[in-house]
C-alpha positions as CSV (number, residue, x, y, z in Angstrom):
1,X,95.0,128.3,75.4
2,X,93.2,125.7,77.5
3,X,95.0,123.1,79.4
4,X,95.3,119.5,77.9
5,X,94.1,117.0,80.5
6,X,94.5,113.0,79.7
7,X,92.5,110.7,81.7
8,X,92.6,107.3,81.7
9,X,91.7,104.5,83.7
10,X,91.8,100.5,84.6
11,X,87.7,100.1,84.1
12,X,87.0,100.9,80.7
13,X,86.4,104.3,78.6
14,X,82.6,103.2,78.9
15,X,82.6,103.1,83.2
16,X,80.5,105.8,84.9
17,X,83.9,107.3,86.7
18,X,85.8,108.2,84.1
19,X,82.5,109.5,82.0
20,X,81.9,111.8,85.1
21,X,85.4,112.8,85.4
22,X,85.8,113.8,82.0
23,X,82.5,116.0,82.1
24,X,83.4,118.2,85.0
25,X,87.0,118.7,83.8
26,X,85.8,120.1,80.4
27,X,84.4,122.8,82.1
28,X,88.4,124.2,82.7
29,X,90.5,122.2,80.1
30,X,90.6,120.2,77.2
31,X,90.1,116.5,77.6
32,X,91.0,113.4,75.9
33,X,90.1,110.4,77.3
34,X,92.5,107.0,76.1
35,X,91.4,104.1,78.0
36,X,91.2,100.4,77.8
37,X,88.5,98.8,75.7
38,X,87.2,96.6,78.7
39,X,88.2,95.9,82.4
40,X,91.5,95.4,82.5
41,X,92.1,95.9,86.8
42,X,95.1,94.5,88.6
43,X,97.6,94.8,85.7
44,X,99.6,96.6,87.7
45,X,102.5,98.6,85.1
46,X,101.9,95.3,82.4
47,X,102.9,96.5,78.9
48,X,101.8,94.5,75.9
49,X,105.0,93.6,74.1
50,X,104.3,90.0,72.5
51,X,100.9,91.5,70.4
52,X,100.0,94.4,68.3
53,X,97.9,96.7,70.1
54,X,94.5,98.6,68.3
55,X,93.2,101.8,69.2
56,X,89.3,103.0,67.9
57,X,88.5,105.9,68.4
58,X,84.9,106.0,69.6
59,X,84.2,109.6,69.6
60,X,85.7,113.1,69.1
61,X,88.3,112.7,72.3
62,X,87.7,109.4,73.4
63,X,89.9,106.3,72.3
64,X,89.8,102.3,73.3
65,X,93.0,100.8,73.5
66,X,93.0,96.7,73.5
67,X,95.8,96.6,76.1
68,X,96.7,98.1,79.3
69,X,96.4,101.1,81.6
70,X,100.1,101.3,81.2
71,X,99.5,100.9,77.5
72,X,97.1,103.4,77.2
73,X,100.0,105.8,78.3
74,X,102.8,105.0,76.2
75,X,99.8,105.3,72.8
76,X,98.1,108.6,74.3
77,X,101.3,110.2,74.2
78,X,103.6,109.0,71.1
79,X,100.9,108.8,68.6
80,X,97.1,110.2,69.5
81,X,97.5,113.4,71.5
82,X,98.1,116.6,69.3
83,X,100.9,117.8,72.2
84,X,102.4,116.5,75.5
85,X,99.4,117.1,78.4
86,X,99.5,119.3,81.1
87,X,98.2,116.7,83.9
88,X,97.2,113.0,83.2
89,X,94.1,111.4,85.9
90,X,94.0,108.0,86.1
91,X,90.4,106.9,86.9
92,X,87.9,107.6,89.1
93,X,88.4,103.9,89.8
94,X,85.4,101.7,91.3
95,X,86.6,100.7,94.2
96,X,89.5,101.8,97.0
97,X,93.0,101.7,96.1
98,X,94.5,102.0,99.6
99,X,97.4,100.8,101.2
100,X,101.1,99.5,100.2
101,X,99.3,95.9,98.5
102,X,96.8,98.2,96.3
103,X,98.5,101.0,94.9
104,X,101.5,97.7,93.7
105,X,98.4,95.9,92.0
106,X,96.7,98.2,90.7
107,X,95.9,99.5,87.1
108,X,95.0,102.7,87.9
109,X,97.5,103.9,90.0
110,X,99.9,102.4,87.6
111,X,98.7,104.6,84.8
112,X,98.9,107.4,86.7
113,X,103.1,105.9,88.1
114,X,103.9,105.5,84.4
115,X,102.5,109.3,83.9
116,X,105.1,110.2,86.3
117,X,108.0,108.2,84.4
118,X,107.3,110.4,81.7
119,X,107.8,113.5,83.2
120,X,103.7,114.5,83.3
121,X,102.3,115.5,86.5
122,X,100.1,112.7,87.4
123,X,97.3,111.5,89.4
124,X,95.5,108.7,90.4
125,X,91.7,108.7,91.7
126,X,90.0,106.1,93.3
127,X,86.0,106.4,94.5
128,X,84.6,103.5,97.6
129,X,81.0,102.5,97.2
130,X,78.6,103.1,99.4
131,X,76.8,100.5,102.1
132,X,74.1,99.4,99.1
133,X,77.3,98.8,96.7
134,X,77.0,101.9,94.5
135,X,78.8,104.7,93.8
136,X,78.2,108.4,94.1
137,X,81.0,109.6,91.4
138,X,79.8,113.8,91.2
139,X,81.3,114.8,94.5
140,X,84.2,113.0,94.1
141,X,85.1,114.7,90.3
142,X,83.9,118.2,92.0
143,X,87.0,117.5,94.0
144,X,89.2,116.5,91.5
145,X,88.6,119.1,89.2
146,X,89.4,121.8,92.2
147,X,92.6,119.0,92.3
148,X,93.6,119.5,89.1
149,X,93.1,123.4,88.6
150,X,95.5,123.9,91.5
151,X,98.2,121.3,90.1
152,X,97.7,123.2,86.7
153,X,98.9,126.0,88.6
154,X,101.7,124.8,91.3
155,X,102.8,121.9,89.5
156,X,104.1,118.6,91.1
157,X,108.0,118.0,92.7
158,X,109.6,115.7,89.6
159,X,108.8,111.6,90.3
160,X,105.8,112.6,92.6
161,X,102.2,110.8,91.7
162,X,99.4,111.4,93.7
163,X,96.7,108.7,94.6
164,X,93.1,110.4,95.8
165,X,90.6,107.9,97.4
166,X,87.7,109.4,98.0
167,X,84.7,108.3,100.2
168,X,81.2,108.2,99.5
169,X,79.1,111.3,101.0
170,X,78.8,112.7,103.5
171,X,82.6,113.7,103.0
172,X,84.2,115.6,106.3
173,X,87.2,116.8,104.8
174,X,90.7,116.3,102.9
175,X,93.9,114.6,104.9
176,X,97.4,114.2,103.7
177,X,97.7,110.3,104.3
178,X,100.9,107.9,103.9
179,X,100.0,104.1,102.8
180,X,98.6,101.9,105.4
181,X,97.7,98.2,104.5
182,X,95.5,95.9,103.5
183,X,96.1,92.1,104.2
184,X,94.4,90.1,101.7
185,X,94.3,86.2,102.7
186,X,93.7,85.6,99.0
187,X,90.7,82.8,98.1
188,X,91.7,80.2,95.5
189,X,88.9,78.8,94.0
190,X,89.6,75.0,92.6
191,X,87.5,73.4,89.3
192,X,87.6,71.0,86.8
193,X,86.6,72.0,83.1
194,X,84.6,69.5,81.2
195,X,88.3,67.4,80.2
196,X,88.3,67.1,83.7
197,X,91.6,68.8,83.7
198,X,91.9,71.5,86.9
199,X,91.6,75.1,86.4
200,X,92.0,77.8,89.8
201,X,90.5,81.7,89.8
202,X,92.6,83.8,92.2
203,X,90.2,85.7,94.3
204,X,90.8,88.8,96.7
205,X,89.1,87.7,99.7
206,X,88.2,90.0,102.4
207,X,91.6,92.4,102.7
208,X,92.2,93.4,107.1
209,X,92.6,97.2,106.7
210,X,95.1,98.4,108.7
211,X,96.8,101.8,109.5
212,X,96.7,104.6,112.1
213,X,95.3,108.1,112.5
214,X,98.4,109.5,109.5
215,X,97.6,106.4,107.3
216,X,95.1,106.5,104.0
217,X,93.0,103.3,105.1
218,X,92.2,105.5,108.5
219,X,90.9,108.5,106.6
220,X,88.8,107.2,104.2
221,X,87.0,104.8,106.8
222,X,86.1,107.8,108.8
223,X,84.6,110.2,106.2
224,X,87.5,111.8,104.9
225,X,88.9,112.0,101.5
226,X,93.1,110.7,101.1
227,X,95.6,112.3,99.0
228,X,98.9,110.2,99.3
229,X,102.3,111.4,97.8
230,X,103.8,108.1,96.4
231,X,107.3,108.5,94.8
232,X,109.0,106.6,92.3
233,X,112.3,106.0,94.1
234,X,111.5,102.8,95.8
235,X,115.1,102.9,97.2
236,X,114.9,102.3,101.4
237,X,117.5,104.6,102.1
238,X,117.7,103.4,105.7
239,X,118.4,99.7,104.4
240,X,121.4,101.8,102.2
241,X,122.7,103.6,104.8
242,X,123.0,100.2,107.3
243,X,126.5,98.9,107.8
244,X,125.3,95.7,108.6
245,X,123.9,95.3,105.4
246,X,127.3,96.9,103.6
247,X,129.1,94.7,105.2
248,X,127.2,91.6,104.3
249,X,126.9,92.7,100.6
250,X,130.5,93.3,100.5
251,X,131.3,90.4,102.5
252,X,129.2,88.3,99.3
253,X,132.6,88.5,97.2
């Protein structure tokens, strides 16, 4: 029988990426794609708890959920998939999702951390534009779908997601990365509406990539696609292990 792939994403189950993805996968499993009915980026692991959520299906294998990337999860795989999946991919995203601020932001890398939480192998996939602003998704899902046939086979370690960015063409190679950063010096943008009562839109500014020659923000800027192990144990075993630290915890009562 034919592997069941999910895919998912923060963009939409209308944007290009995930269309793409979703046709070069069905070439080696079966596909189901449950994603948010519109943009819904920088939702980090948000779940929709104070509002019922719909789901329409809009084709054979594609469904619109009116919540979350996170959402989309929990609804792919308690009441619309026939049987658990094999692998879930999360995207491919428009845009980078690089370094230790993106990854905690965003949507699609959250789908693919709450795949992980239950116990599917999981992947996130993120595409950068090129210098005119667009996007070049076919060599990036030829990569994936190589990605995902050898994950089908070896499997992933148990709380292990993997977040791919991949640059636009020409593409020298694939790099193990860990995160680098990007420091975003936010913009806040101050109005009035027509009650002349203020009203702010965050914006992201211009994030300061940075990183050395291991980090994912390095690769990518050079030609190269990033695959980054991110685990969900966010303990800092170092801070644990401290006896300063122990001591000052203890010393608290």
């Amino acid at each position: 029988m034919r592997p069941l792939i999910l895919l998912t994403n923060d963009d939409g189950y209308f944007a290009d990426g995930i269309l793409t993805l979703a046709r070069y996968l069905k070439k080696a499993a079966e596909t189901v794609v449950v994603a948010p009915d519109r943009e819904k980026s920088a939702t980090s692991l948000s779940l929709t708890l104070r509002r019922p959520l719909r789901v329409e299906r809009i084709k054979r294998d594609v469904f619109a959920v009116d919540g979350t990337p996170a959402d989309c999860i929990y609804l792919a795989l308690k009441m619309i998939l026939p049987k658990a999946p094999s692998l879930i991919i999360s995207g491919i995203n428009h845009g980078p999702n690089l370094g230790q601020q993106d990854i905690s932001y965003s949507g699609t890398v959250a789908a693919a951390i709450q795949g992980t939480f239950l116990r599917i192998p999981s992947v996130a996939v993120s595409a950068l534009p090129n210098i005119r602003g667009g996007y070049t998704f076919d060599p990036a899902a030829e990569f994936v779908s190589k990605l995902a046939l050898r994950i089908l086979k070896k499997k992933l370690p148990a709380g292990l997601t993997l977040n791919v960015n991949i640059p636009p063409p020409p593409i020298k190679g694939a790099r193990m990365t860990q995160l680098g950063e990007k420091r975003y010096d936010p913009e806040i943008v101050e109005k009035k509406d027509p009650r002349d009562n203020t009203y702010y839109w965050i914006g992201s500014g211009k994030p300061t990539p940075i990183g050395d020659r291991t980090s994912d923000v390095w690769a990518v800027a050079r030609g190269y696609i990033s695959v980054t192990p991110l685990h969900t144990d966010l303990t800092d075993y170092a801070a644990l292990s401290n006896p300063s630290w122990k001591k000052i915890i203890q010393g608290l009562v």
